[in-house]
C-alpha positions as CSV (number, residue, x, y, z in Angstrom):
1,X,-37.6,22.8,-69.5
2,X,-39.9,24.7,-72.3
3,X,-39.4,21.9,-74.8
4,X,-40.4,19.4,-71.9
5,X,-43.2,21.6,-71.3
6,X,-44.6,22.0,-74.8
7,X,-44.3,18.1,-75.1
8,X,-46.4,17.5,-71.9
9,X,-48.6,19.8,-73.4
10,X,-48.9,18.3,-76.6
11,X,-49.5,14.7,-75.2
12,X,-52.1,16.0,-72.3
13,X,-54.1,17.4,-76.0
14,X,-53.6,14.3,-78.1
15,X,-54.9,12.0,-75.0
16,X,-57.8,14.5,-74.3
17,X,-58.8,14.2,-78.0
18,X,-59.4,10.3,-77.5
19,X,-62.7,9.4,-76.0
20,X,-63.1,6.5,-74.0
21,X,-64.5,4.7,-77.2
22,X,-61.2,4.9,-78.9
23,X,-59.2,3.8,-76.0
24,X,-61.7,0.6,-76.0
25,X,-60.4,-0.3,-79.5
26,X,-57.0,0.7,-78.8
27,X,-57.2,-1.7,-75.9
28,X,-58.3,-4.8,-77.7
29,X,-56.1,-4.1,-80.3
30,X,-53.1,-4.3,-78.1
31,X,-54.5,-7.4,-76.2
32,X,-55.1,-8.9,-79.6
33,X,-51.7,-8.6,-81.1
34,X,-50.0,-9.7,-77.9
35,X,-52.6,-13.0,-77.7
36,X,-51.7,-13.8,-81.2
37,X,-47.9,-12.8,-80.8
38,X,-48.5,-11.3,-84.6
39,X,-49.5,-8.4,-86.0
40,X,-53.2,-8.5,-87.0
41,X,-56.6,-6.9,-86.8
42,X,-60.2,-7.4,-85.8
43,X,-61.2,-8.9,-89.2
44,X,-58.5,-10.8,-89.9
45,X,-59.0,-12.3,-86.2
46,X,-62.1,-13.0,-87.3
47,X,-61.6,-14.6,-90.7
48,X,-62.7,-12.2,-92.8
49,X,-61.9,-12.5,-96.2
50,X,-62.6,-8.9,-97.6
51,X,-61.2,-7.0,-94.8
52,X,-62.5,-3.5,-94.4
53,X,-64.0,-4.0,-97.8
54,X,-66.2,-6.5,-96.2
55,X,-70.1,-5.9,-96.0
56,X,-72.0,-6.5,-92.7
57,X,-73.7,-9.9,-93.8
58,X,-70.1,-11.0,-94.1
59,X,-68.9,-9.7,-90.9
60,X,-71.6,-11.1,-89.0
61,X,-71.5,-14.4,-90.9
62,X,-67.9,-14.6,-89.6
63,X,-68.5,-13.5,-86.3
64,X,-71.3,-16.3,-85.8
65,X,-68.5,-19.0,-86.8
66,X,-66.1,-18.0,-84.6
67,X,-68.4,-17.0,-81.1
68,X,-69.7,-21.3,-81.7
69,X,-65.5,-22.1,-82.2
70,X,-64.5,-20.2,-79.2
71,X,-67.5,-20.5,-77.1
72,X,-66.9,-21.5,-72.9
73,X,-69.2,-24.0,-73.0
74,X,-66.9,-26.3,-75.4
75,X,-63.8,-26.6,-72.7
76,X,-64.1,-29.1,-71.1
77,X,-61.7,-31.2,-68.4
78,X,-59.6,-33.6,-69.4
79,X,-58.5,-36.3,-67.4
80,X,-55.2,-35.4,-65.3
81,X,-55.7,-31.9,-65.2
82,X,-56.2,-30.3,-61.7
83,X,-59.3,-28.2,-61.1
84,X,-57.0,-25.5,-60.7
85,X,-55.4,-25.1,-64.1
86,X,-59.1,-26.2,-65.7
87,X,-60.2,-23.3,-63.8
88,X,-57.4,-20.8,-64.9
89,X,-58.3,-22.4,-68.6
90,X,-61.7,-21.7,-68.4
91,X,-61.1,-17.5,-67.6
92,X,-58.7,-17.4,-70.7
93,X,-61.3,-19.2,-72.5
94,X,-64.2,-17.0,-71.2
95,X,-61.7,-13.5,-71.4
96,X,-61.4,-14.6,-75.3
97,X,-64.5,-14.9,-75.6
98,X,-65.4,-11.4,-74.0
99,X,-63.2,-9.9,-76.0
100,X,-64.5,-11.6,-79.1
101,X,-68.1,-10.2,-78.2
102,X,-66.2,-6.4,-78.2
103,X,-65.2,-6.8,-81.4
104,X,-68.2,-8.2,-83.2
105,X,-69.8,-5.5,-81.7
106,X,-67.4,-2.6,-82.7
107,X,-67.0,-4.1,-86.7
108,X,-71.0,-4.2,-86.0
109,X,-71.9,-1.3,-85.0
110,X,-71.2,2.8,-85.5
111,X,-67.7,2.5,-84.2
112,X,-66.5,-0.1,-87.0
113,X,-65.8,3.5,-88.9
114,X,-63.5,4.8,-85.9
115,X,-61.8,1.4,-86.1
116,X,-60.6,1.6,-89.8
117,X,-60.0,4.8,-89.4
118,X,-57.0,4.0,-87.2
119,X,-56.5,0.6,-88.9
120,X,-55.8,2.5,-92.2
121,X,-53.2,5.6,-90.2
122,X,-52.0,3.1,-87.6
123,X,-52.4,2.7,-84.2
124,X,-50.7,3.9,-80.6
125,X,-48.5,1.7,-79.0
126,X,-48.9,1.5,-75.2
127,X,-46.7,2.5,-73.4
128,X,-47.5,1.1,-69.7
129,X,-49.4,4.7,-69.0
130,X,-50.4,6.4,-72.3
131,X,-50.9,5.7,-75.8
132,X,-48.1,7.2,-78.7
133,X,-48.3,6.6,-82.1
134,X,-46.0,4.5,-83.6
135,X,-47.4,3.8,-87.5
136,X,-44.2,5.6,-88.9
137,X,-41.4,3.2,-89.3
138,X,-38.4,5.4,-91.5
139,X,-37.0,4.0,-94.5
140,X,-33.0,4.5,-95.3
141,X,-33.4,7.8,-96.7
142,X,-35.4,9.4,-94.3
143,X,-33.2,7.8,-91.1
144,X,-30.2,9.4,-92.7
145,X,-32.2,12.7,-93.4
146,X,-33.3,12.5,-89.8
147,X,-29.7,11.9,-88.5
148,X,-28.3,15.2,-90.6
149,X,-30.7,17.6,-89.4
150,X,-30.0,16.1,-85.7
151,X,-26.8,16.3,-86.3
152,X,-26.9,20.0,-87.5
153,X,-29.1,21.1,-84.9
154,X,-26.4,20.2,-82.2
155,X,-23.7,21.2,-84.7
156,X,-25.2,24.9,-84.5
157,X,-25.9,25.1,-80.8
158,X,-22.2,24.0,-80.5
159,X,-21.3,26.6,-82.3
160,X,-23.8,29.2,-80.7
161,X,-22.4,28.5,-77.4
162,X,-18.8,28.3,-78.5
163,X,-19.1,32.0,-80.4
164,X,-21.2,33.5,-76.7
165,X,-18.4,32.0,-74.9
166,X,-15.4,33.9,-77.1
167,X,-17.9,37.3,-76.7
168,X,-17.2,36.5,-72.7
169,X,-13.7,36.1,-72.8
170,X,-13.2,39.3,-74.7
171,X,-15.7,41.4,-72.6
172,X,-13.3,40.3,-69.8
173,X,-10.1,40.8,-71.5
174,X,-11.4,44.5,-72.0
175,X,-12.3,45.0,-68.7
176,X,-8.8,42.9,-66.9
177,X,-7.1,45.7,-69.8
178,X,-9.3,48.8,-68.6
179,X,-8.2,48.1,-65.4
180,X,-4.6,47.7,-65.6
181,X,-4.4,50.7,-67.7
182,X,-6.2,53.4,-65.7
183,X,-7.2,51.4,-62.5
184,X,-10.3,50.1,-60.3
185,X,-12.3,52.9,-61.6
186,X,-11.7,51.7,-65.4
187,X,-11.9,55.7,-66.1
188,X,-9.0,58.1,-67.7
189,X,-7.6,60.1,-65.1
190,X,-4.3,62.2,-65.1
191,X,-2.7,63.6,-68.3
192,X,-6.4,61.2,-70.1
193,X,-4.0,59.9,-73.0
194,X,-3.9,56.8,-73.8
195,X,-2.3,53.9,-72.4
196,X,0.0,51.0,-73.4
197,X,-0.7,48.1,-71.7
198,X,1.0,44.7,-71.9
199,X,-1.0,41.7,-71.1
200,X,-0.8,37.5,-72.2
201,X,2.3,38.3,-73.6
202,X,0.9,41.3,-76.0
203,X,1.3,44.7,-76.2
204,X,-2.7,46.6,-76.0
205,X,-3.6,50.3,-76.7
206,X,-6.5,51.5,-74.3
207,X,-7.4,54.5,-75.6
208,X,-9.5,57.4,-73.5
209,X,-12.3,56.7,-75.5
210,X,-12.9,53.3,-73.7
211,X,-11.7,51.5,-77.2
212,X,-9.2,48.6,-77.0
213,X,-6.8,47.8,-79.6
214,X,-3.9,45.1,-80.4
215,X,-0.5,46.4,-81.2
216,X,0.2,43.8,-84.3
217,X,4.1,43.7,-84.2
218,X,6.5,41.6,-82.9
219,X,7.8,42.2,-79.5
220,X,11.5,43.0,-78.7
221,X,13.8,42.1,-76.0
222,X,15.3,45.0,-74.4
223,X,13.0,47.1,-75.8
224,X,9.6,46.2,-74.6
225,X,10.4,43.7,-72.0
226,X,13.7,42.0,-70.4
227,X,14.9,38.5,-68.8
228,X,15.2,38.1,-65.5
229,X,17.6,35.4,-63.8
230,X,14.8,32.9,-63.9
231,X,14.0,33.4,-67.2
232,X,10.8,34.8,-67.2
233,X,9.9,38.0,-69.1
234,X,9.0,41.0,-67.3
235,X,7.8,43.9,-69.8
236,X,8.3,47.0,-69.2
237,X,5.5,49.8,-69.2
238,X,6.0,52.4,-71.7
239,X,5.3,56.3,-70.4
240,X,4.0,58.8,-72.8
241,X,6.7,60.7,-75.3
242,X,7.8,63.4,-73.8
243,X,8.9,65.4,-76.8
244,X,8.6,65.9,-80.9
245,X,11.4,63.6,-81.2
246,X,10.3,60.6,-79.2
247,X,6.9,61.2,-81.1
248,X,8.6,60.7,-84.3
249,X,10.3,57.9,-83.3
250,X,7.2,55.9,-82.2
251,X,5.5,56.4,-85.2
252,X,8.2,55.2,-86.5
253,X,7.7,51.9,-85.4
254,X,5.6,49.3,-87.9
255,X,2.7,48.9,-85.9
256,X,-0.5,48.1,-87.1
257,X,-3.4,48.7,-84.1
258,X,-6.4,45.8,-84.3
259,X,-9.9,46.4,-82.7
260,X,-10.2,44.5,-79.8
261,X,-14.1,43.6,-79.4
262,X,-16.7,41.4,-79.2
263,X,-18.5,42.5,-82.6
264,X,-15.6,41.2,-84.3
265,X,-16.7,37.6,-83.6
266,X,-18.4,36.5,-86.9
267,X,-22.1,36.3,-86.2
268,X,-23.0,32.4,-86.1
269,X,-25.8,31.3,-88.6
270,X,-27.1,27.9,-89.8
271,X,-25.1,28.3,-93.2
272,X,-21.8,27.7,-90.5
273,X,-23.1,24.3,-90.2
274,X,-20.6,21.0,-91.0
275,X,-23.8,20.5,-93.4
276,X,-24.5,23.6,-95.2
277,X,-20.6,23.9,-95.8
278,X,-20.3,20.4,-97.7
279,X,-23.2,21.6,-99.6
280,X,-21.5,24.7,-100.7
281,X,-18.3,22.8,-101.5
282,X,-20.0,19.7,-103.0
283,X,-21.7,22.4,-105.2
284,X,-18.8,24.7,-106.2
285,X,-16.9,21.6,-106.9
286,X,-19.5,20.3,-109.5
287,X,-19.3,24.1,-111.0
288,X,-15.9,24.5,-111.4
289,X,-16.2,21.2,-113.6
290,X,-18.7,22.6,-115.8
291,X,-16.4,25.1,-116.5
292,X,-13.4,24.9,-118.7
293,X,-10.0,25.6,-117.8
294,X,-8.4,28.5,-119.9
295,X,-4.7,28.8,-121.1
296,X,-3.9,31.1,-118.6
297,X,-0.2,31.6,-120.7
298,X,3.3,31.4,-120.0
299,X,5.6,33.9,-117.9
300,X,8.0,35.8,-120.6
301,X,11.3,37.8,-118.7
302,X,12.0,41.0,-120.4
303,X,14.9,42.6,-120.2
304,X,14.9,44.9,-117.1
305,X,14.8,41.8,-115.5
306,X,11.1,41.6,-114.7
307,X,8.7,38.9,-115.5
308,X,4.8,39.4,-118.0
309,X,2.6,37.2,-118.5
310,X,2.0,36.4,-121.9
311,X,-1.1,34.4,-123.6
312,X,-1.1,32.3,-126.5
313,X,-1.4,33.6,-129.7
314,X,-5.6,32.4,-131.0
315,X,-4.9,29.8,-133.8
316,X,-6.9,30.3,-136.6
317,X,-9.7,28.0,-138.7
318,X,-9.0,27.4,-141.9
């Protein structure tokens, strides 16, 4: 809605910046090009040699020529044509002949300098309400260019939303894991140590400071959860040691705890981009050419068995 905004915006500035001089031209111009069904301009409609180069005695020379060639007065009725059509032939004839007068005057007059002015930059297409510009017309190069920052643009929104939408799902995870480990109030209460919690299939480690962590081991049947006759696992909830020796025992165990938050999702930038990440490997590629490949040597066994690496002995000029 902003960017349709700003547009709107844009357009109701570029449309008040054109008097109603400039939409006079930009209307013959359009009624020109679709009566000739070809791209052309005032001078060349009227037979100007010189173009906007040309020098008023020229342009009025020309002018002259063409208002006696297209003049009203020279139609005249042939024989089998109904008074209808000669009529309807006569308005085109008189309409050209209008619009013939507009131009002599505009090439002319003071606005000839408004009219190369957007014969030289281009000029609006109409567009059945409004006039746009449409003088740019892309070459292969730019199209592609055009496509790849399009295509980046929606390649890092993609990823935008994708990385706000994992930030989500772990808020919630930490709250569903607050909950089931020290209930609807999501606050420490009894003995305040912390709770093991097993959720998805994992075992979590809600601590009394609010913090969330992943136990990174494997799980174990019999141990932290058991088969029921229908197959399904139901874990079991561990309670908190209850002496020095189950203590030791649980430390025991090879477990690595993981932070479980949403600042752990990698912080998305445009250098994330499909784009910028063929760059960087078009790039390293082409470097680790430049470069050349050293002997890196042969593994030697020694005798207690282990393995060295050993380089090549540097062969000397003579």
């Amino acid at each position: 809605m902003k960017l349709l905004f700003v547009l709107s915006l844009f357009s109701v500035a570029v449309f008040a910046a054109w008097s109603s001089e400039d939409l006079e031209i930009f209307k013959l111009q359009n009624e020109l090009v679709e009566d000739s069904r070809k791209q052309t301009d005032f001078y060349e409609y009227l037979g100007v040699e010189n173009g906007p180069k040309a020098s008023y005695d020229e342009i009025n020379k020309a002018y002259k020529r063409m208002s006696r060639k297209l003049h009203p007065d020279k139609v005249r009725r042939k024989d089998g044509v109904s008074e209808k059509k000669f009529k309807r032939i006569k308005r085109k004839a008189e309409e050209r002949f209008q619009r013939l007068s507009l131009i002599g005057s505009i090439l002319r007059g003071d606005r000839r300098e408004r009219y190369d002015y957007y014969l030289k930059r281009g000029f609006p297409a109409y567009t059945g309400t409004n006039y746009v510009f449409s003088k740019f017309r892309p070459g292969v190069v730019a199209s592609v260019g055009v496509v790849v920052v399009l295509f980046s643009i929606v390649h890092y929104l993609m990823l935008k939303m994708n990385a706000q939408q994992q930030r989500r799902r772990v808020e919630k995870l930490i709250e569903d894991l607050k909950r089931k480990a020290f209930g609807p109030s999501m606050l420490p209460v009894g003995d305040f140590s912390d709770r093991r919690v097993f959720h998805l299939d994992k075992l979590f480690v809600v601590k009394i400071d609010g913090t969330v962590w992943l136990v990174d081991r494997e799980l174990i049947e019999g141990e932290d959860f058991d088969v029921d006759d229908d197959g399904r696992q139901v874990f079991r909830h561990e309670q908190a040691p209850r002496n020095r020796k189950e203590r030791r025992t649980r430390k025991e165990k090879d477990e690595v705890l993981l932070p479980v938050t949403p600042d752990e999702i990698q912080e998305i930038t445009w250098k994330d981009t499909l784009v910028a990440r063929l760059c960087r490997w078009l790039f390293t590629k082409t470097q680790k050419q430049d470069i050349p490949q050293e002997d890196q040597g042969t593994l030697k066994r020694l005798p207690n068995g282990k393995f060295k690496k050993v380089k090549p002995a540097a062969t000397k000029k003579a």
